[in-house]
C-alpha positions as CSV (number, residue, x, y, z in Angstrom):
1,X,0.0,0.0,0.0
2,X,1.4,3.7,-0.6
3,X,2.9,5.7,2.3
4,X,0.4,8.5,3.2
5,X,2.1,10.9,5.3
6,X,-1.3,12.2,6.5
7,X,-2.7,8.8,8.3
8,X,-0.9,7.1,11.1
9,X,-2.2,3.8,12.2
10,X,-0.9,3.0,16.1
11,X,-2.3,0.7,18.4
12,X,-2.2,2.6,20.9
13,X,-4.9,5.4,19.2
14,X,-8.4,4.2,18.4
15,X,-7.8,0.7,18.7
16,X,-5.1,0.9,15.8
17,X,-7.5,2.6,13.2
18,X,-6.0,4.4,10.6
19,X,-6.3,8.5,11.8
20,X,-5.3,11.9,10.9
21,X,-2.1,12.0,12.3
22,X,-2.0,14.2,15.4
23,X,-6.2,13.3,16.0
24,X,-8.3,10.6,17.3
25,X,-10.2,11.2,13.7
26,X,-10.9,7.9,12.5
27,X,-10.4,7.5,8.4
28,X,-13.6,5.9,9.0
29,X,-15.5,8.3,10.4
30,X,-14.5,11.1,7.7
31,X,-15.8,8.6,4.9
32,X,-19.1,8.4,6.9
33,X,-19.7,12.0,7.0
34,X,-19.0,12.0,3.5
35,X,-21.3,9.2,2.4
36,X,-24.1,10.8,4.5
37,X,-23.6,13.9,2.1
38,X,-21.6,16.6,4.2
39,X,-19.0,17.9,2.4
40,X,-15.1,19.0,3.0
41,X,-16.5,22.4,4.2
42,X,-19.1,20.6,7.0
43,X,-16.7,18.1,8.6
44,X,-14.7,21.0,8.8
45,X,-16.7,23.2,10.7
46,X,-17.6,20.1,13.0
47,X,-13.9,19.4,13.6
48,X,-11.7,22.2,13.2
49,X,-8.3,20.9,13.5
50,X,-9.0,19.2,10.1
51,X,-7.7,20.8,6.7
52,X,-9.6,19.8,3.0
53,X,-6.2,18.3,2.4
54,X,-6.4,16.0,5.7
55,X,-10.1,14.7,4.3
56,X,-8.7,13.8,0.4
57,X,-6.0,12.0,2.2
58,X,-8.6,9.9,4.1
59,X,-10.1,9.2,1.0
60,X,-7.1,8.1,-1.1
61,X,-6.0,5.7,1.6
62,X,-9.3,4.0,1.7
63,X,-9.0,4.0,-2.2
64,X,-5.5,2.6,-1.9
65,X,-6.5,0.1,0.4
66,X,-9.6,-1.0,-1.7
67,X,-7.1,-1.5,-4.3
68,X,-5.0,-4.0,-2.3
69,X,-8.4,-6.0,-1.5
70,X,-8.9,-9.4,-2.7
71,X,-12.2,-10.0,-3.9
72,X,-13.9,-13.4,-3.5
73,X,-16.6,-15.2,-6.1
74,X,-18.6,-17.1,-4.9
């Protein structure tokens, strides 16, 4: 998977869930409010300490890590 200087994943934070490094800001939880339709600008206001350029990164390493998935048939 690429290096994304952005996310840190320590087990010690969140169980190990990759974050915004320096946050308790799951990946996870960014994706959500995105899928639920807030944008960049929203999360933002909800959680200040975030930049636009902290929320693309959580969504290229999801990408990243989709692309490293291996899909089952079945």
């Amino acid at each position: 998977m690429a290096h994304h200087e952005s996310i840190e994943i320590n087990p010690e934070i969140m169980f190990g869930k990759p974050v915004i490094k320096g946050t308790r800001i799951t990946v996870e939880l960014l994706l959500r409010k995105l899928a639920s339709g807030l944008t960049a600008e929203q999360i933002i206001e909800e959680h200040p300490r975030l930049a636009v350029a902290d929320i693309r990164a959580a969504e290229a390493f999801a990408a990243d890590y989709m692309a490293d998935e291996q899909v089952a048939f079945g």
